[in-house]
C-alpha positions as CSV (number, residue, x, y, z in Angstrom):
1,X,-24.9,-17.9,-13.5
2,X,-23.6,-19.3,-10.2
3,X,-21.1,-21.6,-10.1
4,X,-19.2,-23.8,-7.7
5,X,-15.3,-23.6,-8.1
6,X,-14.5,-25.9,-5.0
7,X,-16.5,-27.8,-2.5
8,X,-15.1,-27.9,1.2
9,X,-15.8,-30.3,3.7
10,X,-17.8,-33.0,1.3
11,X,-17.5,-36.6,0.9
12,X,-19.0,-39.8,0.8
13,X,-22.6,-39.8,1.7
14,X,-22.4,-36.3,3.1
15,X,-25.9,-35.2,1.3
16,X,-27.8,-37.6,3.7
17,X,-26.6,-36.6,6.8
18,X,-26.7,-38.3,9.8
19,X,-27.5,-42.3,8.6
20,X,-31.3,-43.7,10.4
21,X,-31.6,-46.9,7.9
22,X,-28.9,-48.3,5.0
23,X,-29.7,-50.6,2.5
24,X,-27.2,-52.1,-0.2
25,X,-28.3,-54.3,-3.1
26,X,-25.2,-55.8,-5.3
27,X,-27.6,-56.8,-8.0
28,X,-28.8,-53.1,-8.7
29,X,-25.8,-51.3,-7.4
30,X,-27.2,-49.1,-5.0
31,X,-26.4,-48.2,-1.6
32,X,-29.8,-46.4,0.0
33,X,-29.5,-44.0,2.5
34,X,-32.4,-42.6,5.1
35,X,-31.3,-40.0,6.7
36,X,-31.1,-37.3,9.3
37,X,-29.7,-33.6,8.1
38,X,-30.3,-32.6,12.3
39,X,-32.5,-29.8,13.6
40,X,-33.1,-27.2,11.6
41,X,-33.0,-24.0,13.7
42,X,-31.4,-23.0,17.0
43,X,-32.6,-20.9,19.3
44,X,-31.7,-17.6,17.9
45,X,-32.7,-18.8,14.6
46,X,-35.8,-20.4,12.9
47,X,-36.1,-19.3,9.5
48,X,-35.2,-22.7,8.0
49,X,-37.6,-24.7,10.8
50,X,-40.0,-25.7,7.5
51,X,-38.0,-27.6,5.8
52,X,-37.6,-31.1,6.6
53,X,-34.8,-32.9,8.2
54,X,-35.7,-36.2,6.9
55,X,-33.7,-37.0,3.8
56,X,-33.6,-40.1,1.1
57,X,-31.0,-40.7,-0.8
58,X,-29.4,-43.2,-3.6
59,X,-26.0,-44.2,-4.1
60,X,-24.0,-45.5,-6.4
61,X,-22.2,-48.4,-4.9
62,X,-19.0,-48.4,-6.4
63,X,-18.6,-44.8,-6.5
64,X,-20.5,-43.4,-3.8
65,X,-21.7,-40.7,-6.0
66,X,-24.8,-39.5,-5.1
67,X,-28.1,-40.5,-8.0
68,X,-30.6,-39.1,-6.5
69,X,-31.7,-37.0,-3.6
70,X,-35.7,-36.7,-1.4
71,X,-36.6,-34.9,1.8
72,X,-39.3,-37.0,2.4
73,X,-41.8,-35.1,5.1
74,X,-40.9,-37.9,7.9
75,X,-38.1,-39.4,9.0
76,X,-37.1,-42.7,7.5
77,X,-37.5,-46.3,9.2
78,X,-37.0,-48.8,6.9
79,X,-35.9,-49.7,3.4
80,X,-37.0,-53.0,1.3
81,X,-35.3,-53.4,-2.2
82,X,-37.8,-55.3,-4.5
83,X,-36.7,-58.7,-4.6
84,X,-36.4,-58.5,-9.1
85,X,-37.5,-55.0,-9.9
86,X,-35.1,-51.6,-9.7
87,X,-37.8,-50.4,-6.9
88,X,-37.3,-49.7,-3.0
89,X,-40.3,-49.6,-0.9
90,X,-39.5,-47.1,1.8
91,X,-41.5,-46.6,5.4
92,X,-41.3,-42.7,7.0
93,X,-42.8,-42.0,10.3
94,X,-42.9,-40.3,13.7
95,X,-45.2,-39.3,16.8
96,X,-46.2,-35.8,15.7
97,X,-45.3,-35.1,19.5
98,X,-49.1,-34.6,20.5
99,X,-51.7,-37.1,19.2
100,X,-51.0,-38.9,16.3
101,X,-48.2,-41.5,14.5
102,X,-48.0,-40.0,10.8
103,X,-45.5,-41.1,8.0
104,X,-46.0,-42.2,4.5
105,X,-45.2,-45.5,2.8
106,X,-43.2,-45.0,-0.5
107,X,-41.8,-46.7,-3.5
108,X,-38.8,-45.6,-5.0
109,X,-37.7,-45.9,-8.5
110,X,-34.1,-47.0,-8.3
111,X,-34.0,-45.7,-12.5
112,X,-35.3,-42.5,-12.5
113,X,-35.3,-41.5,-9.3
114,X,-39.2,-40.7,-8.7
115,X,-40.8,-41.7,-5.6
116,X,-44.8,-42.2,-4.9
117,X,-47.1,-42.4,-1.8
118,X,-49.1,-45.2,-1.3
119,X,-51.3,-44.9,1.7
120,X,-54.3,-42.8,1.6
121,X,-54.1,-41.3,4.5
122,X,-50.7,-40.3,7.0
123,X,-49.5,-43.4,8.9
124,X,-46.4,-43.9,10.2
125,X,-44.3,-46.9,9.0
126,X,-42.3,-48.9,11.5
127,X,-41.2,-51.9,8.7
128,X,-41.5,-53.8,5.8
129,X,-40.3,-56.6,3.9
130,X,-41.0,-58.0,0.9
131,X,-42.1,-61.6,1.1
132,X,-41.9,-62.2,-2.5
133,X,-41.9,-60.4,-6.1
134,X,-45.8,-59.9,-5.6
135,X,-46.0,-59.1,-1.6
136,X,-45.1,-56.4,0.3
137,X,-45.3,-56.5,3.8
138,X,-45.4,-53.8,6.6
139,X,-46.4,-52.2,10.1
140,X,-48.3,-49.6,10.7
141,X,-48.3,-47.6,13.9
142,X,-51.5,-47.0,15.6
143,X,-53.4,-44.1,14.5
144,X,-52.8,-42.1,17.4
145,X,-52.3,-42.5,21.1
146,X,-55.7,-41.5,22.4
147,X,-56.6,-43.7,25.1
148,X,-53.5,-46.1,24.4
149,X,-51.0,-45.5,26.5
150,X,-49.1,-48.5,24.5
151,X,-49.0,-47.2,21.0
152,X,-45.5,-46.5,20.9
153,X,-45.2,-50.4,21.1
154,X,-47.7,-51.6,19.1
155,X,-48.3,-52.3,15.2
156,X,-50.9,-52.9,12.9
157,X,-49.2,-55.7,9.9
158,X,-50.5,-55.4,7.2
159,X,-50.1,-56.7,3.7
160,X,-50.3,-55.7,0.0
161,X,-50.4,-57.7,-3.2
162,X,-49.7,-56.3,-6.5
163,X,-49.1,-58.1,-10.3
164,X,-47.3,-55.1,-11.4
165,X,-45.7,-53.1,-8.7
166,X,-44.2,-50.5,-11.7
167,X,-47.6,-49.4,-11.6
168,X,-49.3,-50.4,-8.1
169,X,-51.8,-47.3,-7.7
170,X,-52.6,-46.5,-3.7
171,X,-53.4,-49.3,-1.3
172,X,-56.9,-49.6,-0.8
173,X,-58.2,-49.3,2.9
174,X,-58.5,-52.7,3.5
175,X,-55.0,-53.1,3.2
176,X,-53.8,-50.7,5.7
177,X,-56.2,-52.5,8.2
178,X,-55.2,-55.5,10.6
179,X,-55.5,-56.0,14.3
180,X,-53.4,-54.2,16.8
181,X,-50.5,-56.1,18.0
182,X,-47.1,-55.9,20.4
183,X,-44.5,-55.0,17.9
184,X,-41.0,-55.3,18.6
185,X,-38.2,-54.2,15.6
186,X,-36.0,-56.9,14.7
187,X,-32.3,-56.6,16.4
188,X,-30.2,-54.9,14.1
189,X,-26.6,-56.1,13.0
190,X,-24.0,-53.4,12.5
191,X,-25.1,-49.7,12.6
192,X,-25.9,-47.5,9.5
193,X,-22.6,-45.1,10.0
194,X,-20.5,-48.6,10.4
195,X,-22.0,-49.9,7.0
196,X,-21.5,-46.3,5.5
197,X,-17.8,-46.5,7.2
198,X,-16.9,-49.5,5.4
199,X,-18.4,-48.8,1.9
200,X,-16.4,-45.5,1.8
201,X,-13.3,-47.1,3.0
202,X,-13.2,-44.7,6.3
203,X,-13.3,-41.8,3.9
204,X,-16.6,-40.6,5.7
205,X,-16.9,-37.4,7.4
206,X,-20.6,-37.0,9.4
207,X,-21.1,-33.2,8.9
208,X,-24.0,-31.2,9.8
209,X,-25.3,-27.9,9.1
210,X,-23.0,-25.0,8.2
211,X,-24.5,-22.1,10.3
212,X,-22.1,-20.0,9.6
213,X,-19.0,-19.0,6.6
214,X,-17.0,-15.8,7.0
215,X,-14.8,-15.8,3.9
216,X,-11.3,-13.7,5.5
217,X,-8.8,-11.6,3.2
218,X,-5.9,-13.7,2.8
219,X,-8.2,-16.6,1.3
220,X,-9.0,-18.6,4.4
221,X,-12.7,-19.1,4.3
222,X,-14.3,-19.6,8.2
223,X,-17.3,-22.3,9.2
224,X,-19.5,-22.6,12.1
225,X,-21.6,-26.0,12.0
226,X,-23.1,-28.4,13.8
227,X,-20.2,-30.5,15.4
228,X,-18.0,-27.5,15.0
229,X,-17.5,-24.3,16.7
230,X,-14.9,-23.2,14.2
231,X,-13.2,-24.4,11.2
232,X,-10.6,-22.6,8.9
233,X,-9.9,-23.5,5.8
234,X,-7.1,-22.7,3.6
235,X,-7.0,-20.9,-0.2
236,X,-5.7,-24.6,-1.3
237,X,-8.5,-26.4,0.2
238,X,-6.7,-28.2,3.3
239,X,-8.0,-27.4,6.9
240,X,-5.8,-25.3,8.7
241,X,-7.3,-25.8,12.3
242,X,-10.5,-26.9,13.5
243,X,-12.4,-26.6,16.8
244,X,-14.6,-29.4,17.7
245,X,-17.6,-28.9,19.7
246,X,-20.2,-31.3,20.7
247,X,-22.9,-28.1,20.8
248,X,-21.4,-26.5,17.6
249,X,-21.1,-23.0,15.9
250,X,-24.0,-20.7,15.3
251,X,-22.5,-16.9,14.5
252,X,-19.2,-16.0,13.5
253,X,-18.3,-12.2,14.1
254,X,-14.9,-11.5,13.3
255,X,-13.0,-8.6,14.8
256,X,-12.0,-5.4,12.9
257,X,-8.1,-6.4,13.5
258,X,-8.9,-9.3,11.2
259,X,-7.1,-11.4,14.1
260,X,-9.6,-13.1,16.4
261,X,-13.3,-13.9,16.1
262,X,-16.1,-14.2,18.7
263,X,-18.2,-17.2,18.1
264,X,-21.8,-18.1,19.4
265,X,-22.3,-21.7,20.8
266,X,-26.0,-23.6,20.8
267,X,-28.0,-23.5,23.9
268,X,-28.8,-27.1,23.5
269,X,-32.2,-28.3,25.4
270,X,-32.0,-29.9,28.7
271,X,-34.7,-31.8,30.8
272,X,-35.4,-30.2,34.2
273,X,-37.9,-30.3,37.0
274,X,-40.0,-27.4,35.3
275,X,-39.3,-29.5,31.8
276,X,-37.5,-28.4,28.6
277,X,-35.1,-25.6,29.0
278,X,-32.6,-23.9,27.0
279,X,-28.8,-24.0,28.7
280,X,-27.0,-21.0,29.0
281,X,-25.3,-20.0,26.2
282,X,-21.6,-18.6,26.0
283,X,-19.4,-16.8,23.5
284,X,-15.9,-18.0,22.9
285,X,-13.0,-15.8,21.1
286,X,-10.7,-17.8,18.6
287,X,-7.4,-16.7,17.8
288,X,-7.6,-16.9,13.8
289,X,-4.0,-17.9,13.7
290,X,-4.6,-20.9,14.6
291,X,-7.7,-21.6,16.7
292,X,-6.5,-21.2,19.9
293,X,-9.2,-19.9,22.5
294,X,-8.7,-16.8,24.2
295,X,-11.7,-15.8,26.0
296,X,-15.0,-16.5,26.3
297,X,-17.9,-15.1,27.8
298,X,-20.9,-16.7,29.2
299,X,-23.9,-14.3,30.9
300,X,-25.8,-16.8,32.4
301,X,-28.7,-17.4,29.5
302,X,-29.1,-18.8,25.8
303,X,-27.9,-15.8,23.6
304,X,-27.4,-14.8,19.7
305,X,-25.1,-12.2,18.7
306,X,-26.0,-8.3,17.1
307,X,-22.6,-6.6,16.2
308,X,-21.2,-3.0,14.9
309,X,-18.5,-3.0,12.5
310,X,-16.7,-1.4,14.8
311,X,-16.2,-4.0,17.2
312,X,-19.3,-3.4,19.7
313,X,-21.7,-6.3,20.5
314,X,-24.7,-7.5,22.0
315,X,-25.4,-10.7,23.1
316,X,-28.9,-10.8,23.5
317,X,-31.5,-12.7,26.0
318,X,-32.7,-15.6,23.7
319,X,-34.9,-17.5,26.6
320,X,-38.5,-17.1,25.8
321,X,-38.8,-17.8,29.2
322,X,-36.4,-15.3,30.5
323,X,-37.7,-12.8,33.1
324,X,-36.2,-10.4,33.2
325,X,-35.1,-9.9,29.4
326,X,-31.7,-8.2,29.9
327,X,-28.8,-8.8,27.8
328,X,-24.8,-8.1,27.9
329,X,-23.1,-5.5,26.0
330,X,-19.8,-6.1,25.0
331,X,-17.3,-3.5,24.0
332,X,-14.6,-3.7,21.0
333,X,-12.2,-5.0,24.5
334,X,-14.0,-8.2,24.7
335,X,-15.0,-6.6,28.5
336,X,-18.8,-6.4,29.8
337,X,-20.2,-2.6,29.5
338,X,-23.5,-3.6,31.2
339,X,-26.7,-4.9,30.7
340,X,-29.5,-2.8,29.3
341,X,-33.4,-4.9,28.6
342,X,-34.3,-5.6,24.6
343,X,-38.0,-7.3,25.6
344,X,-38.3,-10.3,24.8
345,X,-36.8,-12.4,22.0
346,X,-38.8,-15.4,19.7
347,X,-36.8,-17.8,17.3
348,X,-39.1,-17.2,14.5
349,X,-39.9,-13.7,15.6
350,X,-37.3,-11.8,16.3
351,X,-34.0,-13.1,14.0
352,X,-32.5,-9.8,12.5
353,X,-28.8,-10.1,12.2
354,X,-27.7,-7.2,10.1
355,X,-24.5,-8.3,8.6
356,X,-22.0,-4.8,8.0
357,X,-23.7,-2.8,10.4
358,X,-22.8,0.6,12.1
359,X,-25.3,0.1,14.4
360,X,-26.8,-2.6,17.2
361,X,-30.0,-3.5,15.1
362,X,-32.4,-5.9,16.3
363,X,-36.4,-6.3,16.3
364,X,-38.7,-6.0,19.8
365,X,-42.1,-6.1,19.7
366,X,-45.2,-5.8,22.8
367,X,-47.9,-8.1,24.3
368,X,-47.1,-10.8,26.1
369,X,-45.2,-12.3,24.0
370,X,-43.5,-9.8,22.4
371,X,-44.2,-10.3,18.9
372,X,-46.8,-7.5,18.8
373,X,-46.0,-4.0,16.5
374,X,-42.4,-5.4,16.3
375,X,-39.9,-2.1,15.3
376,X,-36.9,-2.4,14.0
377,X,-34.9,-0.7,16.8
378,X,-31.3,0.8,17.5
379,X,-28.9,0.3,20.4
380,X,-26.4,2.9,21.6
381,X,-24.0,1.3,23.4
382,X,-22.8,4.0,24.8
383,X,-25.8,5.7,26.3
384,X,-27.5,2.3,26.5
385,X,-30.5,3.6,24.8
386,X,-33.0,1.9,22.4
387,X,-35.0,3.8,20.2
388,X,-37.6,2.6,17.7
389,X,-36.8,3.4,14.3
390,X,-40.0,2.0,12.4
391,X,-42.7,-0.5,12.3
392,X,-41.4,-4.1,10.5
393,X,-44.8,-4.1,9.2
394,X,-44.8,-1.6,6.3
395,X,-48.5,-2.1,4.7
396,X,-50.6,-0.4,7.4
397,X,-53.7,-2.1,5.0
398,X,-52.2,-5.2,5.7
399,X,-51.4,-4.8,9.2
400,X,-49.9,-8.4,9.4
401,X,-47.5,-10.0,12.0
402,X,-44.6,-10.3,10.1
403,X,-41.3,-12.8,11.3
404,X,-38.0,-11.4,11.2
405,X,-35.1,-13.2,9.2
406,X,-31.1,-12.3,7.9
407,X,-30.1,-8.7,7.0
408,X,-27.3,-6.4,6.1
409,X,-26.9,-2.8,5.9
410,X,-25.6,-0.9,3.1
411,X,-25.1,2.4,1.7
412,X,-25.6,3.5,-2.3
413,X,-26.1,6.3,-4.7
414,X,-30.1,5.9,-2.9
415,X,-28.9,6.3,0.6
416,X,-28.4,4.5,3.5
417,X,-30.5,1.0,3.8
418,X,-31.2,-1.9,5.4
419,X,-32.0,-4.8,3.5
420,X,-33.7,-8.3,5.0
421,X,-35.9,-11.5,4.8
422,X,-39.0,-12.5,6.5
423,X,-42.4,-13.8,6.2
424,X,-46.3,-13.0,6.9
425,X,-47.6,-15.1,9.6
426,X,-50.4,-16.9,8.6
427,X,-52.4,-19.4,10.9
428,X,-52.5,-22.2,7.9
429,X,-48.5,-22.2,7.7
430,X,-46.0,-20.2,4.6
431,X,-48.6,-19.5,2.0
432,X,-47.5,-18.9,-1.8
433,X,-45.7,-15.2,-1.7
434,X,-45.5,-14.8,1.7
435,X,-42.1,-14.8,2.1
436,X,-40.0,-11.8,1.0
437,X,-36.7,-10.0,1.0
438,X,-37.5,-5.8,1.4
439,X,-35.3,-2.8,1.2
440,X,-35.8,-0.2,4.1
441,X,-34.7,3.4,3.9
442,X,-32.8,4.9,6.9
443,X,-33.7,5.6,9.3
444,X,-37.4,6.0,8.8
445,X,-38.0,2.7,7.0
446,X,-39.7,3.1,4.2
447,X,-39.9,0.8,1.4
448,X,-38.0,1.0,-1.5
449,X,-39.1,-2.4,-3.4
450,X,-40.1,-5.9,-1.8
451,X,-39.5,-9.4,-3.6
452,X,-41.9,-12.1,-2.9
453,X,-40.7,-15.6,-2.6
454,X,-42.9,-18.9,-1.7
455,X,-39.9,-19.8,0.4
456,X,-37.9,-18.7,3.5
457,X,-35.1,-17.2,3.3
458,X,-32.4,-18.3,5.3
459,X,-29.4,-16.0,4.6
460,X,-28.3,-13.0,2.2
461,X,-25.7,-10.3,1.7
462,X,-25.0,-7.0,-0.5
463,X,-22.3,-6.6,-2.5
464,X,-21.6,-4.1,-5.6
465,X,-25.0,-3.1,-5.9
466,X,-26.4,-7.0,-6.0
467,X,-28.3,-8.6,-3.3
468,X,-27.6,-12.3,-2.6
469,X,-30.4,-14.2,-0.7
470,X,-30.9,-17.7,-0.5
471,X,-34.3,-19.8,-0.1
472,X,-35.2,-22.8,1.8
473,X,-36.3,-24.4,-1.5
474,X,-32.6,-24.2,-2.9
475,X,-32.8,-21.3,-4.7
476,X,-30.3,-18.7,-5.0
477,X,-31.0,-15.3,-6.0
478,X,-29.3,-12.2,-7.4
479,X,-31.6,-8.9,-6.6
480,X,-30.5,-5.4,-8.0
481,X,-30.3,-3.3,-5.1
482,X,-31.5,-0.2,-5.9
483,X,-35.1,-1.6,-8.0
484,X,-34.9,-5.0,-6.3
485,X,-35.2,-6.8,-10.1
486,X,-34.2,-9.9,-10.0
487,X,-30.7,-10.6,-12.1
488,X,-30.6,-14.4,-11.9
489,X,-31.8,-17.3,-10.1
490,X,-30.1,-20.3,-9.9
491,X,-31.6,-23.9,-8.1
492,X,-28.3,-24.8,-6.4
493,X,-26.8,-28.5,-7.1
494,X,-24.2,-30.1,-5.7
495,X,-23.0,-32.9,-8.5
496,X,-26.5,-34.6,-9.3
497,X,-27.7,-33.8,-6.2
498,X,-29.7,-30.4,-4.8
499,X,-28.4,-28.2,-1.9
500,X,-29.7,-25.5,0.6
501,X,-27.7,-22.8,1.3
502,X,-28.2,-22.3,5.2
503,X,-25.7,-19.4,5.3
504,X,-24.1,-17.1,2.7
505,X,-21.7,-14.3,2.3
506,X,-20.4,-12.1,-0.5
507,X,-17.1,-11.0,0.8
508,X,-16.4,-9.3,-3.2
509,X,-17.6,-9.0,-6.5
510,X,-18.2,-12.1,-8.1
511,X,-17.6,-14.0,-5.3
512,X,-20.7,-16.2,-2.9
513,X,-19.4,-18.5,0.1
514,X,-22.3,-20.5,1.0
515,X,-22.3,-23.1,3.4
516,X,-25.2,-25.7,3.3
517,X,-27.9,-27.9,5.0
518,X,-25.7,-30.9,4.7
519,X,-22.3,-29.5,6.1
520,X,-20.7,-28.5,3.2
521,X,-18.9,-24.8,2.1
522,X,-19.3,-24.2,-1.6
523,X,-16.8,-21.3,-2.8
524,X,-19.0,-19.9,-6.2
525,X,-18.2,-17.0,-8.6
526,X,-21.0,-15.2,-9.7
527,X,-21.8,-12.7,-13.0
């Protein structure tokens, strides 16, 4: 089974992220986090986007260790210790960005771990206090914002009284109802990173998201995150170089020399006249001697990266609101060879990076939004042609609008193959089994096997006839990959605490690199 030899880039309080709300209680010895793991896709990539970013977690004080780990479904606002019990009463809530203020108001059982919802119905929870062993008090948001253009200020405080809050079954709806009034937060002291600062003695590290790990041969193991556009990191576990960056990492391609590797930066958001738009994006080459840039490219729009083994790229339009969709080929030189149009590109569409590939794969599709009849298609760089290989959608019965996810290409006793992730769309969201990881004959795409999955997948890789892929649940499994039957499956942990792996490679037998949701790299051997 999977197991983790080293952890890089951990820490105190990593699992929790970015820290909303802290609360410490000497009398349990507890340090609760709420926090923020960051957003969750970028704008080549959204096959992670369901899984939340809110996260719960408790501490041990002394230690720091990590007890126990929630992603609740909404972000965290406040945190009330019971004033005698081992219980946390916890309020979760946002604007759903549309119409309506939901969250969920939760006790936490500082023992076991196990937390339950108490309101019947969504409501967002702006704070609560406990006035005394037997009363709990707390805001509630207005319902929604129709016809109030002062919700966002307002609150509804309410109260609930219980004998034996072990056992406090749902509030009733007369306790989630009061009348509307201005509600302002009370003026908080020193911020939730400064408390998690001193409580780790400044050992504290805020990491994000590791987008992307390239494992090299000498040992080194690469990282693209959040806050970083490149890390390396040494056989012995010490840093040797990193490359801050306020946008952060999202591909890692390294060149066939072994010496330098191209890098994608995030198109962060940006408020214009005409609203939210991407920035351009750019590509920066890092020396892999020691991190020193030498050259970059930028072409003018958001972009993620297809590359050949052989050195050739693409960096493709990634603007759903590009017109027209064009995007810059790049030869083994590092120089522009043109631009040549790939229609246009979706986050949750169109992902299909083919990891080991001979060829400039990537998915384009028709309508108006181009997510119509998507085929998997090939670019010659040389020619600048693209030709349709074969439907993504396999089961003509079916006929279902399938989103694209990671892939790799491989070759074996069966032939040459493609292997990748995805999902059926579905109008009520990821239904049970509609998420899968297929393997596709060359070059006219037919199916060899398909494992379902109730999760997305958010990365995989080949490697000695075994593919890795890894699930948005946590999951990690080990496919054969010439009958697709599954070998293992392991629910990655991290200590007492579970992980997601957002990126993976298997760079040799019995080897996975996976770098995870909170910012971490695990090095793992494998059967």
């Amino acid at each position: 089974m999977l197991k983790i030899q080293r952890v890089l880039g951990g820490g105190p309080f990593t699992e929790t992220g970015d820290a909303r709300v802290v609360a410490v209680d000497e009398r349990l010895g507890v340090t609760i986090v709420g926090g923020d793991a960051g957003r969750l896709q970028w704008a080549g990539n959204g096959t992670a986007d369901r899984l939340s970013e809110a996260l719960l977690g408790v501490y041990d004080l002394d230690s720091t260790a990590c007890q126990f780990l929630h992603r609740p479904r909404w972000p965290v606002n406040a945190i009330a210790v019971h004033p005698s019990l081992p219980l946390a009463a916890v309020g979760t809530g946002c604007y759903d960005g549309g119409y309506l203020f939901e969250g969920e108001l939760l006790l936490l059982d500082l023992t076991v771990g196990t937390v339950t919802s108490l309101l019947p119905h969504p409501r967002e929870v702006r704070s609560l206090t406990w006035r005394d062993a037997r009363t709990l008090d707390f805001v509630l948001a207005p319902p929604d914002d129709w016809e109030n253009p002062d919700a966002r200020i307002q609150g509804h405080r309410c109260t609930a009284i219980r004998d034996n809050w072990i056992a406090p079954g749902p509030l009733r709806p007369e306790e989630t109802v009061a009348p509307v009034a201005l509600f302002a937060p009370m003026p908080a002291g020193r911020s939730p990173e400064e408390v998690l600062d001193d409580l780790s003695d400044g050992r504290r590290e805020r990491r994000r998201q590791v987008w992307a790990v390239e494992p090299l041969p000498d040992g080194r193991i690469l990282a693209a995150s959040e806050r970083f556009a490149l890390e390396c990191w040494e056989p012995s576990g010490r840093r040797a170089f990193t490359v801050p960056d306020s946008a952060g990492g999202r591909q890692i391609h390294v060149m066939p020399d072994g010496k330098s590797a191209w890098v994608v930066l995030d198109s962060p958001t940006r408020h214009t006249e005409d609203g939210w738009q991407l920035s351009p994006g750019s590509a920066v080459r890092f020396s892999l001697a020691d991190g020193t840039h030498t050259a970059a490219l930028a072409p003018g729009f958001p972009i993620a990266l297809a590359a050949r083994t052989d050195g050739w790229m693409v960096l493709r339009n990634v603007d759903y609101a590009s017109t027209p969709e064009e995007s810059l080929l790049i030869s083994p030189e590092g120089q522009e060879a043109g631009r040549v149009g790939l229609g246009r590109f979706d986050l949750f569409n169109h992902p299909f990076a083919v990891r080991h590939s001979p060829e400039l794969f990537f998915l384009r599709g028709g309508g108006k939004w181009g997510v119509e009849g998507k085929q998997v298609a090939r670019l010659d760089p040389l020619t600048r042609t693209v030709t349709d290989l074969f439907s993504l959608e396999w089961d003509t019965a079916r006929n279902g609008r399938l989103f694209g996810g990671p892939a790799a290409y491989f070759r074996d006793a069966a032939g040459e193959a493609l292997v990748h992730g995805g999902a059926v769309h579905d109008g009520r969201g990821l239904l049970p089994g509609n998420a899968f990881v297929a393997r596709r004959a060359l070059p006219n795409g037919n199916v060899t096997w398909v494992f379902t999955a109730d999760h997305n997948v958010t990365s995989l890789d080949v490697s000695d006839g075994t593919v890795y892929a890894a699930f948005t649940s946590g999951t990690v499994v080990a496919l054969d990959a010439v009958t697709g039957a599954m070998r293992w499956r392991h629910s990655l942990r991290v200590g007492a605490s579970p992980a997601v792996a957002l990126s993976l490679t298997a760079p040799s037998p019995g080897r996975l690199v996976l770098g995870t949701t909170d910012g971490r790299i695990l090095d793992c051997t494998v059967p």
